[in-house]
C-alpha positions as CSV (number, residue, x, y, z in Angstrom):
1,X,-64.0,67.0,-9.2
2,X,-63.0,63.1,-9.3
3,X,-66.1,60.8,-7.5
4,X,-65.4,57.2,-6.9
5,X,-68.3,54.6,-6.5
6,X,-68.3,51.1,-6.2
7,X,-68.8,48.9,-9.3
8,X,-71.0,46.6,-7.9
9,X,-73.7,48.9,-6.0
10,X,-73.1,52.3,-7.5
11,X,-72.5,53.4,-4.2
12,X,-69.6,55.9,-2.9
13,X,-65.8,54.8,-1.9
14,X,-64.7,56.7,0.6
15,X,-60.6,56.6,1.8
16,X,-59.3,55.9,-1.4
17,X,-56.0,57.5,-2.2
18,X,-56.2,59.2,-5.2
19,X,-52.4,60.3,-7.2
20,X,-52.6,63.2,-9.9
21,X,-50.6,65.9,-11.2
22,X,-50.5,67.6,-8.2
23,X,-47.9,66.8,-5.4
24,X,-49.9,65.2,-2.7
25,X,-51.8,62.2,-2.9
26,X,-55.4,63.0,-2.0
27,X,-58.3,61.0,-0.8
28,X,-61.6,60.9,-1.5
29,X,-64.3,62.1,1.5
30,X,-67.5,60.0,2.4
31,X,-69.5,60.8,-0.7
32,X,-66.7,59.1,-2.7
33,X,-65.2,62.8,-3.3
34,X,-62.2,64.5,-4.1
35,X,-60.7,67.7,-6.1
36,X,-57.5,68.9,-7.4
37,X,-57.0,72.1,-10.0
38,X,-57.2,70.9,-13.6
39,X,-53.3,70.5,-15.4
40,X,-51.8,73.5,-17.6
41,X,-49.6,71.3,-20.6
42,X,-46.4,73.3,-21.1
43,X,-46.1,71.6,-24.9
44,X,-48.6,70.5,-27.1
45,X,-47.9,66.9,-26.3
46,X,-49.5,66.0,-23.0
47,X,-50.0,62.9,-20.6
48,X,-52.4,62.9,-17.0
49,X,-52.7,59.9,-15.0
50,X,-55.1,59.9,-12.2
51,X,-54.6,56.5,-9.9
52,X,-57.0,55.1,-7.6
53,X,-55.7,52.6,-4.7
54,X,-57.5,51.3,-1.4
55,X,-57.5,48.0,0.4
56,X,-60.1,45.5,-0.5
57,X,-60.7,47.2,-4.4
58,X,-58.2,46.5,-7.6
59,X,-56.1,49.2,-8.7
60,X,-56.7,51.3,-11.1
61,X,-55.8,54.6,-13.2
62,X,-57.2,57.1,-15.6
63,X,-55.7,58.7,-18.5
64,X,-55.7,61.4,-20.5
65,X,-53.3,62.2,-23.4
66,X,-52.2,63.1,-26.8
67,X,-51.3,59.8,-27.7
68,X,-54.8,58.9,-27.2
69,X,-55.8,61.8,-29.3
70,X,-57.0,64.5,-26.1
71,X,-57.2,67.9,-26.1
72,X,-56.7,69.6,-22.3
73,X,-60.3,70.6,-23.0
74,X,-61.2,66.9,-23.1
75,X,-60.8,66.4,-19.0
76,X,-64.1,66.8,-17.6
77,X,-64.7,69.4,-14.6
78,X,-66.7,66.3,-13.3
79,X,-65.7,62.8,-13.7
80,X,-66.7,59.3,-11.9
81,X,-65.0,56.5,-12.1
82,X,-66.0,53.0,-10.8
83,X,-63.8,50.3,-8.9
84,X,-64.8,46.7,-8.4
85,X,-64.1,45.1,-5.2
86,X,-61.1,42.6,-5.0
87,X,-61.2,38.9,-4.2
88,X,-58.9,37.8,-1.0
89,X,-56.5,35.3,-1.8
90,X,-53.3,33.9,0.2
91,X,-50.9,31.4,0.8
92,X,-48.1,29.3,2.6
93,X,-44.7,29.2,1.3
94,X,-43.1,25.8,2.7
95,X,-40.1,24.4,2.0
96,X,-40.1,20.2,1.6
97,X,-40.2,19.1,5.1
98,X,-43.6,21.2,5.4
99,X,-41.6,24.3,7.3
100,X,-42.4,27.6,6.3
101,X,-40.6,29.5,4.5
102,X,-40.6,33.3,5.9
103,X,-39.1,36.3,3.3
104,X,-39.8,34.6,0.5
105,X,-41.1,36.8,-2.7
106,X,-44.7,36.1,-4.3
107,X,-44.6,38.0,-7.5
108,X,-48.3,38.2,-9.2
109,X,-48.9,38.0,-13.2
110,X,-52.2,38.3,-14.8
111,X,-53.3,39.1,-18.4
112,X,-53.7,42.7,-19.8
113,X,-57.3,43.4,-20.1
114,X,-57.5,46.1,-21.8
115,X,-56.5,48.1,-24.8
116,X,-53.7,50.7,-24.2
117,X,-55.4,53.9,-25.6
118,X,-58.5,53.2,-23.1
119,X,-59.4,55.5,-20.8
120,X,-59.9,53.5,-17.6
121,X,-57.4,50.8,-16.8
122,X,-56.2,48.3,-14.2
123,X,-52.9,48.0,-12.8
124,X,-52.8,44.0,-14.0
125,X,-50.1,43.0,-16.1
126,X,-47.1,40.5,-15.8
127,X,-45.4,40.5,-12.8
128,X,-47.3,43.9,-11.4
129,X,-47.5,43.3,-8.0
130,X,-45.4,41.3,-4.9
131,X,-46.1,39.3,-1.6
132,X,-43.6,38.8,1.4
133,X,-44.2,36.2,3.2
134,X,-44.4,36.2,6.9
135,X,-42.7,34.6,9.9
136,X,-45.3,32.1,9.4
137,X,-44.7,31.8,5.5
138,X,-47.8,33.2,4.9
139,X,-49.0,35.8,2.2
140,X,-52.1,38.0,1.5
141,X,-53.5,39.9,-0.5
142,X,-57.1,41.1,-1.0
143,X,-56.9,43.2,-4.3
144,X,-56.8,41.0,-7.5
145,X,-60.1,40.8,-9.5
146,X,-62.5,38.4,-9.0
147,X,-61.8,36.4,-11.8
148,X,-58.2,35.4,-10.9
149,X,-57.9,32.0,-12.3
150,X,-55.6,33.4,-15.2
151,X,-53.2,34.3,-12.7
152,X,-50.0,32.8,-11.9
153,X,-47.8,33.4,-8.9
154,X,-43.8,32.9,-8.9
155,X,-42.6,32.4,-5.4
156,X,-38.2,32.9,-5.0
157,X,-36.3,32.7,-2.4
158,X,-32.9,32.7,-2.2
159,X,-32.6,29.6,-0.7
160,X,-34.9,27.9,-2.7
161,X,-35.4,26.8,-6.8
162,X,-37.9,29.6,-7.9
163,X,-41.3,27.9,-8.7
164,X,-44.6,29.3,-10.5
165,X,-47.6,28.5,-9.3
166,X,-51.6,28.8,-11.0
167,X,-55.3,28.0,-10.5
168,X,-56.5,24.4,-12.1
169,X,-58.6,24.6,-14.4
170,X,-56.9,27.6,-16.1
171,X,-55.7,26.0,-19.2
172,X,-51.8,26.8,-17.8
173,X,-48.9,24.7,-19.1
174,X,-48.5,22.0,-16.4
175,X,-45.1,21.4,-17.1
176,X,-43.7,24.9,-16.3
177,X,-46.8,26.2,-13.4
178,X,-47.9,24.0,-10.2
179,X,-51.4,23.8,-10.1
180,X,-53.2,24.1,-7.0
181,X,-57.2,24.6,-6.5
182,X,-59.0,27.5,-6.6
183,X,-60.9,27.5,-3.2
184,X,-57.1,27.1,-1.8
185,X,-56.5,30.8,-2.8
186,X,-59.8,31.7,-1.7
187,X,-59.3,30.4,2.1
188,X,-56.0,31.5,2.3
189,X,-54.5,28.0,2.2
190,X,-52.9,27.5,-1.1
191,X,-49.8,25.4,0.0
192,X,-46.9,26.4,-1.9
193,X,-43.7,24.3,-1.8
194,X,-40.2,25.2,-2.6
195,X,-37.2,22.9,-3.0
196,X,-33.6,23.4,-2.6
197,X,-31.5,23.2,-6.2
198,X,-28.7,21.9,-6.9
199,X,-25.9,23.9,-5.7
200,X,-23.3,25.1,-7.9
201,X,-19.9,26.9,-8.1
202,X,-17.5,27.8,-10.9
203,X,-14.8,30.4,-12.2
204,X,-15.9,32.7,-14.7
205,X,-12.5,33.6,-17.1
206,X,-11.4,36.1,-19.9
């Protein structure tokens, strides 16, 4: 039995879409519960991933394995697991005249927080997760922690000279990440510009 509860208030998630060993994602009910049978290993070497998704709350999985020194015997018959709520953030991808800029990819980095033989871990790493822009140029996304400033996002397009954005204030390298304000993110405003390159040909030879 898996129970999901929310970091903040201690209180149950219900509607996330829980992954496991067994074929069919499940979801948890309104008590923040779901169940699935426990794995049978057919070696002695092992690895279970249980991973937790729904809108509004930052990814995350569970593992057990025998790299992290598990038995089977070490899964719990109960276990609860806590998400934290996510932080809205968006965008608008224009191009230099101040036209958006629709299809264009927003590819999220952040930092690895944790250690790789923990048991409970976020899906944050480098370039883990990607925005499309609409019609409108505009982006969204409402699952990255809190604490985003570390964050940077790379927006390419085709079209366009691929250009990394970041939060000011978060100690990034100014001369490789465009810095644009925090509460930009936050209100779904952060104005990201694109330029057009240089174009190029040539003849590639033996």
């Amino acid at each position: 039995y898996l129970r999901v509860v929310d970091a903040d208030t201690g209180q149950p998630v219900a509607s996330v879409k829980v992954r496991s060993w067994v074929k069919a994602a499940l979801v948890t009910d309104e008590k923040g519960w779901c169940s699935f049978p426990l794995p049978q290993p057919t070696s002695e070497k092992f690895s279970y991933r249980i991973t937790l998704a729904k809108d509004g709350y930052v990814a995350k999985y569970v593992t057990w394995s025998t790299s992290q020194k598990d038995t089977i015997k070490d899964i719990p018959a109960e276990y609860t697991v806590n998400m934290e709520k996510g932080a809205a953030i968006g965008g608008i991808v224009k191009n230099e005249k101040g036209e958006p800029v629709a299809g264009a990819w927003v590819i999220f980095s952040g930092p690895l927080t944790a250690d790789a033989e923990e048991r409970e871990r976020n899906f944050i790493a480098p370039n883990y997760h990607a925005e499309r822009t609409d019609e409108n140029g505009r982006w969204h996304n409402a699952e990255v922690p809190k604490h985003f400033q570390d964050f940077t996002f790379r927006v390419i397009h085709p079209d366009y000279v691929s250009v990394t954005f970041g939060c000011e204030g978060a100690g990034a390298d100014e001369s490789n990440v465009m810095l644009l304000p925090e509460k930009d993110y936050l209100s779904g405003n952060a104005a990201m510009i694109l330029g057009h390159g240089v174009e190029l040909s040539g003849l590639v030879v033996d």
